[in-house]
Every structure is written in C-alpha cells, then in structure tokens.
N, C-alpha and C positions, 0 to 999 in steps of 0.2 A: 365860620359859624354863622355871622350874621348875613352871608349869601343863602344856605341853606336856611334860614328863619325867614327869609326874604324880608321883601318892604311891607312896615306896619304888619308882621308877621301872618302874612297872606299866605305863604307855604303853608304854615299850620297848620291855618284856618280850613283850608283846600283838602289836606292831610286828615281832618275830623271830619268834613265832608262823606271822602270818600271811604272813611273806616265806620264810620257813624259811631264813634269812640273820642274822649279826651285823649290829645297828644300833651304829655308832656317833656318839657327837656332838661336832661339833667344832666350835672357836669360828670365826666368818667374820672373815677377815681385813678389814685397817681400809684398805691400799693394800699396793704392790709393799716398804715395807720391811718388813711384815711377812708375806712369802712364806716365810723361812726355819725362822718357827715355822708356818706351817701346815703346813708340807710337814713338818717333824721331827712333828708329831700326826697327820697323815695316816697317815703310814709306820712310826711306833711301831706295835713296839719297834726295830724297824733303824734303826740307828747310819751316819750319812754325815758326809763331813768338812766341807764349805762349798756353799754354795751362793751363786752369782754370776749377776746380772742383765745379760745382753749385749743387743746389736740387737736380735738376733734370737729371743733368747729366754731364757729361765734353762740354765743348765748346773749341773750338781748333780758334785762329787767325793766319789767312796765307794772304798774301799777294796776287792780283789778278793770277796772275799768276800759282801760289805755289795752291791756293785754285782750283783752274779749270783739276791740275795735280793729287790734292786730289779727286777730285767727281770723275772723272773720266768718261767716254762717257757712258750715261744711268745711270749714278749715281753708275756704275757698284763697284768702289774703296769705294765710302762714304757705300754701305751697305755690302761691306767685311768687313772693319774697323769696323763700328757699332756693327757688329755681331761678332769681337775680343774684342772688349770694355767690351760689353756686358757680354761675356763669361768669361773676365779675371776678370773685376772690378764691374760686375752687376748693369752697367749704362750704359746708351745710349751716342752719339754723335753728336754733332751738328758743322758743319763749319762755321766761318763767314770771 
C-alpha cells in the first residue's frame, strides 16, 4: 500500500493532477459487517445515524439535514454510493 501511495504521497498528488479530481484512499472492506465503517469513510465528513442490512439491501438513517448532504443535487451522491455499495457488497442502497 505504501509503494502505491508513494513517498510523502507524490502518487496521489500526480494521480489528482492528472484526473483534475480528489483521490481518495480507502480501506476495502473485509464482508457486509463491515459496511458501516466503509460507508462512514466513503461519506466523511457527513455524520449518519445507523446503518442496517435488509433483504433487499442496506438502508442508511441520517438525520434531515445529513440525508439532503447524502442525495445530493440530482440525487447525484445517492447513485455514486449505490453504485459503490453495489460494487463492494452486491446490494443496493436506500436513505431514510
């Protein structure tokens, strides 16, 4: 990991460069019980209350505010996350 981060994390740096976009790095999750800290490192700094595993898929409770920072303008945030959930843990996402 810290070959790929390189020295004083110069990969990065190079890596935002050339995307003109924040990289950030985050640990992969180990299975579905630890969804809850991926998704709080995804989504830091925004603050949500629980996060719960159903049938059909993770349901996340955030608070008005917190929820509205999650969707994001055009739902733009809620189907980036959906489509990390998806990828990492092969379920979808719902906010209430």
């Amino acid at each position: 990991m810290s070959k790929a981060i390189g020295i004083g994390a110069k990969n990065i740096r190079m890596l935002q460069e050339i995307f003109g976009k924040r990289v950030r790095i985050i640990a992969e999750s180990s299975g579905n019980q630890d969804a809850e800290r991926f998704v709080r490192d995804v989504v830091d700094p925004i603050q949500f209350k629980s996060l719960e595993e159903k049938e059909d898929g993770f349901v996340l409770t955030a608070g008005s505010q917190s929820k509205a920072s999650l969707i994001g303008r055009n739902k733009r945030r809620l189907i980036e996350l959906s489509q990390i959930m998806n990828d990492s843990f092969g379920k979808g996402l719902r906010i209430v």
